[in-house]
C-alpha positions in Angstrom: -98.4 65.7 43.4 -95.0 66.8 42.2 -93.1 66.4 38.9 -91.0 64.1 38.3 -87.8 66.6 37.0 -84.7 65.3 35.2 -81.6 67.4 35.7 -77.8 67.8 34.5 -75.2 68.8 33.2 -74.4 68.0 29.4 -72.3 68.3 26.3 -73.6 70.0 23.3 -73.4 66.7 21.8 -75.7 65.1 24.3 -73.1 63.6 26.9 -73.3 63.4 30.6 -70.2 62.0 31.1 -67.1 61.2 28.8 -66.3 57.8 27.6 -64.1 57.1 30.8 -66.6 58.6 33.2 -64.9 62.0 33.4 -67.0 65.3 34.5 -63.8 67.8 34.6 -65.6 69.3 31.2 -68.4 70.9 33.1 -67.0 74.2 33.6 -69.3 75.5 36.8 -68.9 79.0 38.0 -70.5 80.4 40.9 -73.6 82.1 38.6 -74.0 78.4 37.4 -73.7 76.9 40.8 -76.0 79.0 42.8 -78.9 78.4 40.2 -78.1 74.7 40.9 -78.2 75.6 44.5 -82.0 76.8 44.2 -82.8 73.8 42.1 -81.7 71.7 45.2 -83.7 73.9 48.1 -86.7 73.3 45.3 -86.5 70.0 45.2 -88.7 67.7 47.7 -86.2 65.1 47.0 -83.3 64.0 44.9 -83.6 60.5 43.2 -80.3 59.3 42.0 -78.8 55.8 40.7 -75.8 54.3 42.4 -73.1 56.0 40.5 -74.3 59.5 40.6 -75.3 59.1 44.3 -71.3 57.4 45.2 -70.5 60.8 43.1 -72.2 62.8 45.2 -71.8 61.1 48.8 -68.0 60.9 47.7 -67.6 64.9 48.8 -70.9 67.2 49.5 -71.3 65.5 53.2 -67.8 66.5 54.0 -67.3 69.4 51.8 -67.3 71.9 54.7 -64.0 70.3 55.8 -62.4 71.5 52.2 -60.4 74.4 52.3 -61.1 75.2 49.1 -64.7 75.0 48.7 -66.1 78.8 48.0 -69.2 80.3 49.9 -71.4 79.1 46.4 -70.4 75.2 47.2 -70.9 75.4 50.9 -74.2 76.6 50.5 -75.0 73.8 48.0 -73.4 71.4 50.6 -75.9 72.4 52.9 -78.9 72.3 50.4 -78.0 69.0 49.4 -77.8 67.5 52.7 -80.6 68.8 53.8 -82.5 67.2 50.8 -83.9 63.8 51.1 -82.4 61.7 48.9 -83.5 58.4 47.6 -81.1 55.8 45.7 -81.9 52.9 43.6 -79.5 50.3 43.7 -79.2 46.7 43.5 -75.6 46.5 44.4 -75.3 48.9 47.3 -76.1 47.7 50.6 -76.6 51.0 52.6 -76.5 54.5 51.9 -75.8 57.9 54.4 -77.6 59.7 56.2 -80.6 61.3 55.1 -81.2 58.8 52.9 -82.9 55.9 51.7 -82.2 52.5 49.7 -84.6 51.4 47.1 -84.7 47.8 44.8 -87.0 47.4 42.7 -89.4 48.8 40.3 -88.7 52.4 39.6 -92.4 52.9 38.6 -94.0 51.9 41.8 -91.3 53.9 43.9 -91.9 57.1 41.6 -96.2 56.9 41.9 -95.2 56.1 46.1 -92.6 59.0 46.2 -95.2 61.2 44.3 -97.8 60.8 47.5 -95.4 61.2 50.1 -92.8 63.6 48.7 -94.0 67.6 48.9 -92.6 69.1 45.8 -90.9 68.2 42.9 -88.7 64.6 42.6 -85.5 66.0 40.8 -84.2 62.3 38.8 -80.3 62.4 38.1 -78.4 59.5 36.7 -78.5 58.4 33.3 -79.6 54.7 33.9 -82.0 55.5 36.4 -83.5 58.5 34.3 -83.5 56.1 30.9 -86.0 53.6 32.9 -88.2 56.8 34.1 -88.0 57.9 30.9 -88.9 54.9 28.9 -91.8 54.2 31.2 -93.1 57.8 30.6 -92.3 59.4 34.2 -90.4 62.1 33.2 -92.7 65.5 33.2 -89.7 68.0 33.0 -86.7 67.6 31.3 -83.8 69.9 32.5 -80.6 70.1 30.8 -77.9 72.4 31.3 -75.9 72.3 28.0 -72.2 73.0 28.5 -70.2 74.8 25.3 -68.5 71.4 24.5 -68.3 68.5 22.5 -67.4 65.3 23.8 -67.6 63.0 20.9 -68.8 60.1 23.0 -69.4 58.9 26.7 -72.6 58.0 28.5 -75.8 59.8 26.8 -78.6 62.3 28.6 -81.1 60.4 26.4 -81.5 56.8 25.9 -82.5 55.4 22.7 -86.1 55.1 22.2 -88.5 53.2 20.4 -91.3 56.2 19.3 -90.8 60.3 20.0 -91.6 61.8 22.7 -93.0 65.1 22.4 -92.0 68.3 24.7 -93.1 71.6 24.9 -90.2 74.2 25.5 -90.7 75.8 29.2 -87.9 78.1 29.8 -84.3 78.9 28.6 -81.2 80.8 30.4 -77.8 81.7 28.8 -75.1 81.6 31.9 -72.0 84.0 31.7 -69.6 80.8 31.3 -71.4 80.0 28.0 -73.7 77.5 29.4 -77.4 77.6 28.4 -80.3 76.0 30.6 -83.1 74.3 28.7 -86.5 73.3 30.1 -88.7 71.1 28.5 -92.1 69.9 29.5 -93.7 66.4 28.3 -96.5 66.9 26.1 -98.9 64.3 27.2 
């Protein structure tokens, strides 16, 4: 049974995304990139709420078609494709290829995904996350915290009602300034 992994990209102030949805702050190199890249071959698939996944679908699919689009984002074009993705919406009425349209409970889909998926479940979206998170899914929480301060925007974290404790499982400083933080939930 795999982990159920939450993953991105955030301020040092604990943003995801500024207060008008903007992600120009990230500042991704190709060090940065690749290590995303192997987070997406590693995962046995990518859950993702409906704005991350319109995000997403809006340019990986097609990003072979980009003239500018370096060796380091084809490859992650590929990965990502080649991932099974499953998105949890209520307002979307289909999804691309390779993947697959969930309503409803996100605990019930997480414990089916668990016995069906080989690997790890990598969670990204804020609002989907925050319900994983306050029902206790989460096992791993991956953050990659970019040298910036945002000042507002939509959190990583949502607010809570008690602690929840994690254990620290790995850190890596990237060349841009970026540091990756891996925490695991004490349970």
């Amino acid at each position: 049974m795999g982990k159920l992994v939450y993953l991105m990209n955030v301020s040092l102030d604990g943003y995801v995304e500024t207060a008008d949805r903007s992600l120009a702050w990230t500042a991704v190199d190709d060090e940065l990139h690749t290590w995303f890249n192997e987070r997406t071959r590693e995962a046995g698939a990518l859950l993702y709420g409906r704005r991350l996944y319109e995000v997403m679908a809006a340019y990986w699919p097609t990003a072979d078609r980009d003239p500018a689009a370096t060796p380091v984002m084809l490859d992650f074009a590929r990965a990502w494709v080649a991932t099974p993705k499953v998105v949890f919406s209520t307002t979307l009425t289909e999804v691309g290829p390779g993947c697959r349209l969930v309503r409803g409970d996100v605990a019930g889909e997480v414990a089916r995904l668990r016995e069906e998926v080989d690997g790890d479940l990598q969670i990204g979206g804020p609002t989907l996350a925050a319900a994983a998170i306050e029902l206790g899914l989460v096992d791993e929480y991956q953050l990659v915290v970019h040298p910036v301060i945002l000042g507002g925007g939509r959190p990583y974290l949502p607010t809570l009602e008690r602690p929840i404790e994690l254990r620290r499982i790995e850190t890596r400083p990237f060349g841009n300034g970026a540091v990756y933080l891996g925490y695991e939930a004490v349970r």
